[in-house]
C-alpha atoms as a printed R data frame, in Angstrom:
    type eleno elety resid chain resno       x       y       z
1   ATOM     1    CA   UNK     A     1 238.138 -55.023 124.606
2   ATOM     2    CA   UNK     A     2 236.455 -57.456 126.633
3   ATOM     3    CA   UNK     A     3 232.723 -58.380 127.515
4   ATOM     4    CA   UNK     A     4 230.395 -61.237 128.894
5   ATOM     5    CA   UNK     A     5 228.268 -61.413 125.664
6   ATOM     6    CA   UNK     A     6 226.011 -64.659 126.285
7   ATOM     7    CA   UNK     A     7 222.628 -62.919 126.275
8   ATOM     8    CA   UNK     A     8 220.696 -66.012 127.354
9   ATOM     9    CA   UNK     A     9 223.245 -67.410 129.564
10  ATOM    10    CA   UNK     A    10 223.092 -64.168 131.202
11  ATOM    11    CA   UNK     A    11 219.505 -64.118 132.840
12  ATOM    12    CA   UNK     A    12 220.343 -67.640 135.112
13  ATOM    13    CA   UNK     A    13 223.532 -69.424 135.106
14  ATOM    14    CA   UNK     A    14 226.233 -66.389 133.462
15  ATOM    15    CA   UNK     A    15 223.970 -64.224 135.889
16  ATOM    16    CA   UNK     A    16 227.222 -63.476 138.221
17  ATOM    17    CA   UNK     A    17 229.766 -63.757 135.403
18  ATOM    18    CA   UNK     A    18 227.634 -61.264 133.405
19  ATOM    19    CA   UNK     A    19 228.019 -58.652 136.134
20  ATOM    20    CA   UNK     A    20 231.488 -59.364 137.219
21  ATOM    21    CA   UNK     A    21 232.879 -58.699 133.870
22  ATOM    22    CA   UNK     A    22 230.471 -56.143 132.706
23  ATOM    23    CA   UNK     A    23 230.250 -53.922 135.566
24  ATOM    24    CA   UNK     A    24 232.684 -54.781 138.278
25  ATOM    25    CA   UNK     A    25 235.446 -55.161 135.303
26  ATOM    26    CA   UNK     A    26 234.225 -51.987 133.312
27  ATOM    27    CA   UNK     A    27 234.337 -49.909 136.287
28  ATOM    28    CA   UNK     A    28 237.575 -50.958 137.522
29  ATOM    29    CA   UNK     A    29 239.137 -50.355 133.919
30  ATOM    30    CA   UNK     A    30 237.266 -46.739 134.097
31  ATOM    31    CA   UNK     A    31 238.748 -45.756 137.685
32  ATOM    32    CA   UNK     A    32 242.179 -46.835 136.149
33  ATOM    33    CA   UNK     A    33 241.377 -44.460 133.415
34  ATOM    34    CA   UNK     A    34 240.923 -41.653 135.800
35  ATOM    35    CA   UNK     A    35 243.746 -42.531 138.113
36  ATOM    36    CA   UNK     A    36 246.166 -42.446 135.163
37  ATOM    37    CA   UNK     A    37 244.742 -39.783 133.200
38  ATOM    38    CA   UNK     A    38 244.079 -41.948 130.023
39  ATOM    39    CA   UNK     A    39 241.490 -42.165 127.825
40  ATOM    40    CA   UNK     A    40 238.721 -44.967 127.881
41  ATOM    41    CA   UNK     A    41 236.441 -46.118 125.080
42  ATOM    42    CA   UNK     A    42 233.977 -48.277 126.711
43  ATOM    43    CA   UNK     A    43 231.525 -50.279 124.174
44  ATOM    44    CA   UNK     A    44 227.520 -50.373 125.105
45  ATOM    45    CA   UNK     A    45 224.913 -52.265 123.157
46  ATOM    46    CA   UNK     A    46 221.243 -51.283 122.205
47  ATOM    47    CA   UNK     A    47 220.225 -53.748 124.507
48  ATOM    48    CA   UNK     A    48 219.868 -50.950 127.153
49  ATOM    49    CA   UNK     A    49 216.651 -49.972 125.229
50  ATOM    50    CA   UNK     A    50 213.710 -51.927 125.774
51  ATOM    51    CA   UNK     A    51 212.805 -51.771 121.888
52  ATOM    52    CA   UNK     A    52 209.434 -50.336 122.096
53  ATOM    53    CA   UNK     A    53 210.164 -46.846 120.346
54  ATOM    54    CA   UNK     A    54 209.333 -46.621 116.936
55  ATOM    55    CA   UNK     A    55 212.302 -44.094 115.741
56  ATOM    56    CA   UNK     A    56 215.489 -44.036 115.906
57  ATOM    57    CA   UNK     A    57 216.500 -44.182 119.524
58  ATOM    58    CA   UNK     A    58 219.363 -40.763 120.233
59  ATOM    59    CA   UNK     A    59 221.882 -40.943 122.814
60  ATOM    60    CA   UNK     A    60 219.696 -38.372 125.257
61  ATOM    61    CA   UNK     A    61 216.901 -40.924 124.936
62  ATOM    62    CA   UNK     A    62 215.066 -42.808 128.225
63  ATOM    63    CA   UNK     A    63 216.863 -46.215 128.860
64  ATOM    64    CA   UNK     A    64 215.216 -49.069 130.476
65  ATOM    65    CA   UNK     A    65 216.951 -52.572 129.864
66  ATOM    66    CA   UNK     A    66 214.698 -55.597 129.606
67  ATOM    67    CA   UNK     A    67 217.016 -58.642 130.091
68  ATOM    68    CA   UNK     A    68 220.129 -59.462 132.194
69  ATOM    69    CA   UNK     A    69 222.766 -58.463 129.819
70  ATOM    70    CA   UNK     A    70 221.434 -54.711 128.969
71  ATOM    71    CA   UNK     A    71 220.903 -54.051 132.880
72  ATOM    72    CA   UNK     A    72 224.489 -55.041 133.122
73  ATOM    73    CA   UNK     A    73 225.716 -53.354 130.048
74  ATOM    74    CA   UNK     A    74 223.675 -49.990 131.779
75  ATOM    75    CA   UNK     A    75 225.453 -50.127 135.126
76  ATOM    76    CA   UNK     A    76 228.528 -50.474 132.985
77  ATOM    77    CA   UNK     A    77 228.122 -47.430 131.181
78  ATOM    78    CA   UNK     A    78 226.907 -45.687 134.804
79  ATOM    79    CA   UNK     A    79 230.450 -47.208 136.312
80  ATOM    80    CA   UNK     A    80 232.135 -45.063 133.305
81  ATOM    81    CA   UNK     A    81 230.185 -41.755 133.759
82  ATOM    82    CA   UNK     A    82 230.413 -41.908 137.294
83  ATOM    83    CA   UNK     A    83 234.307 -42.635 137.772
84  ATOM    84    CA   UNK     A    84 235.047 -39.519 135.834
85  ATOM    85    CA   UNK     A    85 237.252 -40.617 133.441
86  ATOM    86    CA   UNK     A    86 237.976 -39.193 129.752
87  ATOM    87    CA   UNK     A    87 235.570 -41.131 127.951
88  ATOM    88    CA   UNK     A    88 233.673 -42.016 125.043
89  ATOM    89    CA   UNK     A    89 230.893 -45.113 125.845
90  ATOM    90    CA   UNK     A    90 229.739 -46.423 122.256
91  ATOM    91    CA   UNK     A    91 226.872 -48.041 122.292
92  ATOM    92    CA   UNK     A    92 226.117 -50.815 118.520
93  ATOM    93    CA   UNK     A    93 224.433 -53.250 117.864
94  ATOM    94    CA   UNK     A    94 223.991 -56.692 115.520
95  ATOM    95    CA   UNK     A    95 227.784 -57.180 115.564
96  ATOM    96    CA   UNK     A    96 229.355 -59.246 113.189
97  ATOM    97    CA   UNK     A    97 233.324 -59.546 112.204
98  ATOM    98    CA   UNK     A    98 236.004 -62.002 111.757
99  ATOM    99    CA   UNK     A    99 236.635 -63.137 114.723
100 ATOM   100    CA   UNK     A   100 234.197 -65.079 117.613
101 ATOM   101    CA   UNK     A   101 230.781 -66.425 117.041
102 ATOM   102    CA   UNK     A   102 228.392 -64.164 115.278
103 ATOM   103    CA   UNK     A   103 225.504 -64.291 112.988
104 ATOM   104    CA   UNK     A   104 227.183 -64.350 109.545
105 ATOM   105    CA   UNK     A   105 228.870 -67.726 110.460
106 ATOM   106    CA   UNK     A   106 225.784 -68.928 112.252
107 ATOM   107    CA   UNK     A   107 224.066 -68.931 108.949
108 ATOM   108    CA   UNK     A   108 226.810 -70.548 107.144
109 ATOM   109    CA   UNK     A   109 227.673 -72.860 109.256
110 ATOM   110    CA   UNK     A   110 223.604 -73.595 109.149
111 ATOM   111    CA   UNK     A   111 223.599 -73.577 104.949
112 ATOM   112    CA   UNK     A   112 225.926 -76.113 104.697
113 ATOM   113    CA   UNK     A   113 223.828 -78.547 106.186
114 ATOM   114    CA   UNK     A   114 220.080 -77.225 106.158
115 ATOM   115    CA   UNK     A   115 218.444 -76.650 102.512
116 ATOM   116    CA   UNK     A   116 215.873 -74.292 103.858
117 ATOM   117    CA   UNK     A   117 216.607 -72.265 106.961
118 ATOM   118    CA   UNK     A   118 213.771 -70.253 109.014
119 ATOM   119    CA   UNK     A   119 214.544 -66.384 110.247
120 ATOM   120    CA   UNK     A   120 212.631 -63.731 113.178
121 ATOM   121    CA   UNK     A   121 211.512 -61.314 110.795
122 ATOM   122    CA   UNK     A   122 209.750 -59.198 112.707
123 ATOM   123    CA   UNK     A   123 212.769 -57.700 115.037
124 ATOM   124    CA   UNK     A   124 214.389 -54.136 113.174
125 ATOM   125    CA   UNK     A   125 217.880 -53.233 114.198
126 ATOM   126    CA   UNK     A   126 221.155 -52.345 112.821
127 ATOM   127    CA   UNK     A   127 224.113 -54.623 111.289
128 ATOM   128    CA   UNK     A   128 227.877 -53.287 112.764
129 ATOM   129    CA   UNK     A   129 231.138 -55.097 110.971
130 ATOM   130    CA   UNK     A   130 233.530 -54.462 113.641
131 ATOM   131    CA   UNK     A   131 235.608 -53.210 111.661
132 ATOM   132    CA   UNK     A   132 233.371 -50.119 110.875
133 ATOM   133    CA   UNK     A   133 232.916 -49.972 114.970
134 ATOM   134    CA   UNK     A   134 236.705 -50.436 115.454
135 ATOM   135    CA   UNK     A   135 237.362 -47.355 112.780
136 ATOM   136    CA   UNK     A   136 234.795 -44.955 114.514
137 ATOM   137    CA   UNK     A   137 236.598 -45.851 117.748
138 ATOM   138    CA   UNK     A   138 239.788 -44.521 116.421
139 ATOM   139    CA   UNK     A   139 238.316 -41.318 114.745
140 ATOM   140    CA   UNK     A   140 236.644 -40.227 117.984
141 ATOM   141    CA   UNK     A   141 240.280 -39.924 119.274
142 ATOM   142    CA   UNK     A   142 242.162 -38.432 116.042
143 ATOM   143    CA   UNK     A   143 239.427 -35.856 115.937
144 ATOM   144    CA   UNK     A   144 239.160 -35.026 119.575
145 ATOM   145    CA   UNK     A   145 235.833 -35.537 119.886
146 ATOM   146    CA   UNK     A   146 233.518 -34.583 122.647
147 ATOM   147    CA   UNK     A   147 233.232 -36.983 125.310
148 ATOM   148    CA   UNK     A   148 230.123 -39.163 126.173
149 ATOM   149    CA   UNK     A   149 227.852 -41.158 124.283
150 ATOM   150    CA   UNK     A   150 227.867 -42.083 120.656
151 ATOM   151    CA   UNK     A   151 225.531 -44.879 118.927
152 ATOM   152    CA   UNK     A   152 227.146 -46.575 116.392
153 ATOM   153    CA   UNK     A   153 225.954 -48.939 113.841
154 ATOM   154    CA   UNK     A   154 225.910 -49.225 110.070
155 ATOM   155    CA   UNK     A   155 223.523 -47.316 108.038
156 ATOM   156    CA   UNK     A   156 220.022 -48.519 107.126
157 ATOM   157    CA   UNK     A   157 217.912 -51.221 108.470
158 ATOM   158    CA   UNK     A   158 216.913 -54.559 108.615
159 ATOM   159    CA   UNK     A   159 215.608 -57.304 110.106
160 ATOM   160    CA   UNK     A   160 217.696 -60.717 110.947
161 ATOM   161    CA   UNK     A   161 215.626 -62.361 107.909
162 ATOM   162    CA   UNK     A   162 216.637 -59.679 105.723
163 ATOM   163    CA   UNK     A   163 219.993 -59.822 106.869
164 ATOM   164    CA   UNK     A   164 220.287 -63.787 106.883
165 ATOM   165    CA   UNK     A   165 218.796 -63.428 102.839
166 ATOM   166    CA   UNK     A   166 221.426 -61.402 102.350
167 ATOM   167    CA   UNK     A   167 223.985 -63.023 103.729
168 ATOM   168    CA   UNK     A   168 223.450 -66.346 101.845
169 ATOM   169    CA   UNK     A   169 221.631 -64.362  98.377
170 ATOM   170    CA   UNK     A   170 224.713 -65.971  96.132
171 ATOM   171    CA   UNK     A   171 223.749 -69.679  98.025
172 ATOM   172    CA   UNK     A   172 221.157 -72.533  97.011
173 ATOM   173    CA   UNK     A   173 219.232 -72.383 100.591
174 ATOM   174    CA   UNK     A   174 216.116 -71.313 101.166
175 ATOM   175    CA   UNK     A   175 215.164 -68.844 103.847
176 ATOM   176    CA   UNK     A   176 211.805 -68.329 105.232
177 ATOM   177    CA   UNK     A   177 210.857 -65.966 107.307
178 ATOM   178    CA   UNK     A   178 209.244 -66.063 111.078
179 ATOM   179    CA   UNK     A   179 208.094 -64.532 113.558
180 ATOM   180    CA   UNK     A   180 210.008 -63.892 117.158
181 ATOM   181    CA   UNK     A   181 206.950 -66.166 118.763
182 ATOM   182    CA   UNK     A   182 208.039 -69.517 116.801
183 ATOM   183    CA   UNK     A   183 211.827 -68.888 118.032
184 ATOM   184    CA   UNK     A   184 211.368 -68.149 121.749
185 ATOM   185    CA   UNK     A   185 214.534 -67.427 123.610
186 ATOM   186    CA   UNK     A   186 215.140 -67.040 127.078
187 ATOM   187    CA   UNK     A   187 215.819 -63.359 127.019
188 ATOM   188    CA   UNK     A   188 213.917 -60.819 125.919
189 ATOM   189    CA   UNK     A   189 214.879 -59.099 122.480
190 ATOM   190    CA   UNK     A   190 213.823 -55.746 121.880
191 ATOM   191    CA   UNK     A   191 211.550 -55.474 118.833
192 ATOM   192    CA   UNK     A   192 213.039 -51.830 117.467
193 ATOM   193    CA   UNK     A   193 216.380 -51.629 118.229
194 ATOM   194    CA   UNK     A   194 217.371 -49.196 115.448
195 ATOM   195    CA   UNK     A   195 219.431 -46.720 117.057
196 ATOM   196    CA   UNK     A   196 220.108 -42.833 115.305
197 ATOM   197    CA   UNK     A   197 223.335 -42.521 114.074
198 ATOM   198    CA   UNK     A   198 222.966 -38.202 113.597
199 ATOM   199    CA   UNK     A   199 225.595 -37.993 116.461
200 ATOM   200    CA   UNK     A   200 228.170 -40.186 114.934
201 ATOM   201    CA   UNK     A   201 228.035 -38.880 111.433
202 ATOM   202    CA   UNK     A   202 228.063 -35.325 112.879
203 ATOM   203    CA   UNK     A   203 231.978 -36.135 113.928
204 ATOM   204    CA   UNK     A   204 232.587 -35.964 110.136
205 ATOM   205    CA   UNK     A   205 232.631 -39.793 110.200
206 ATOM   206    CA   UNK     A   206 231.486 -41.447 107.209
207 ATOM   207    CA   UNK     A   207 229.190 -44.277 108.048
208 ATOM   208    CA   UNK     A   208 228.772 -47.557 105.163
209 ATOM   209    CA   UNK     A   209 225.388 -49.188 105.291
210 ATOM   210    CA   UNK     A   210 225.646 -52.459 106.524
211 ATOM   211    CA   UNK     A   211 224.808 -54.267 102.671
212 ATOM   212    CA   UNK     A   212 227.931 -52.353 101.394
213 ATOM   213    CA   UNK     A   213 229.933 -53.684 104.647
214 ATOM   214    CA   UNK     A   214 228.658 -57.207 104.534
215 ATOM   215    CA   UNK     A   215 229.926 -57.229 100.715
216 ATOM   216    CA   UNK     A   216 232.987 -55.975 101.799
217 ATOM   217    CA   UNK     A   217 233.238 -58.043 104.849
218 ATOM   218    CA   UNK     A   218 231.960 -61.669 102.796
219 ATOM   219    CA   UNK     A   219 234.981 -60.898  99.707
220 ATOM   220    CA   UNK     A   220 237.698 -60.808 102.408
């Protein structure tokens, strides 16, 4: 499991490191897979969406990456198809999980030193605890599942203000909502990046929604 993951980084300075690792790399894993006759499981991101469908966005659905890391994260998933390896390529989304840097310790690392804290509430996506990711993962292979594309995410949706309220409901701090133009970053976010999750649960996989894994995730 490895990616270049610095979004912003990724459209001047992790330009070449953002390729090298996410399509060079992925694509030499996936012709190892097909030398050897293993199996891959390659993880995407909704970022290869450019966030502009109002649905649920399936697996068949037109791509079209707006920043850096999606373009990279497409070629990626190309490199996979292409090298004709056993694969599944999972595409999620708004990770969090115990370990790296991630939003849930963003915003309490932020709460312990900021009484009111200010939120994009106008971008709709998906929370993932990795550990739900991590357990699909494993059940594509117990179960034999078809290879290809999966999205996976947990259920419902939200927005990173309702997820930050969330996050901090049983704290002091106050969070105030914003919109994406008073929080400009360098690359683009898509503004609907909920992704259909029909596919996944059709597997017989039973998918939490992401308050139920946040609880879960926040007691441990």
């Amino acid at each position: 499991a490895a990616a270049y993951t610095k979004v912003d980084l990724a459209e001047d300075e992790g330009r070449a490191m953002n390729w090298q690792v996410n399509v060079t790399g992925t694509k030499n894993i996936a012709d190892a897979t097909k030398r050897y006759g293993a199996k891959l499981v390659a993880v995407s991101t909704d970022y290869v969406f450019d966030g502009l469908n109002v649905g649920g966005y399936r697996e068949t659905d037109a791509v079209n990456p707006r920043n850096a890391y999606g373009r990279a994260k497409l070629a990626g998933e190309l490199a996979v198809t292409e090298s004709g390896a056993a694969a599944y390529i999972v595409r999620t989304s708004w990770v969090f999980g115990e370990f790296g840097n991630n939003f849930v310790y963003t915003m309490q690392r932020l709460a312990e030193s900021h009484p009111k804290l200010t939120v994009v509430n106008d971008q709709l996506g998906r929370p993932t605890w990795t550990r739900t990711l991590a357990e699909f993962m494993l059940h594509l292979i117990a179960v034999e599942a078809t290879y290809g594309i999966y999205h996976l995410s947990n259920d419902e949706t939200a927005t990173w203000f309702d997820f930050a309220k969330e996050i901090l409901k049983d704290t002091a701090v106050e969070v105030e909502p914003v919109t994406s133009a008073e929080f400009p970053q360098k690359a683009y976010r898509p503004k609907h990046s909920v992704m259909n999750l029909e596919k996944a649960k059709a597997t017989g996989f039973e998918i939490p929604s992401w308050r139920e894994a946040l609880a879960l995730f926040l007691k441990r």
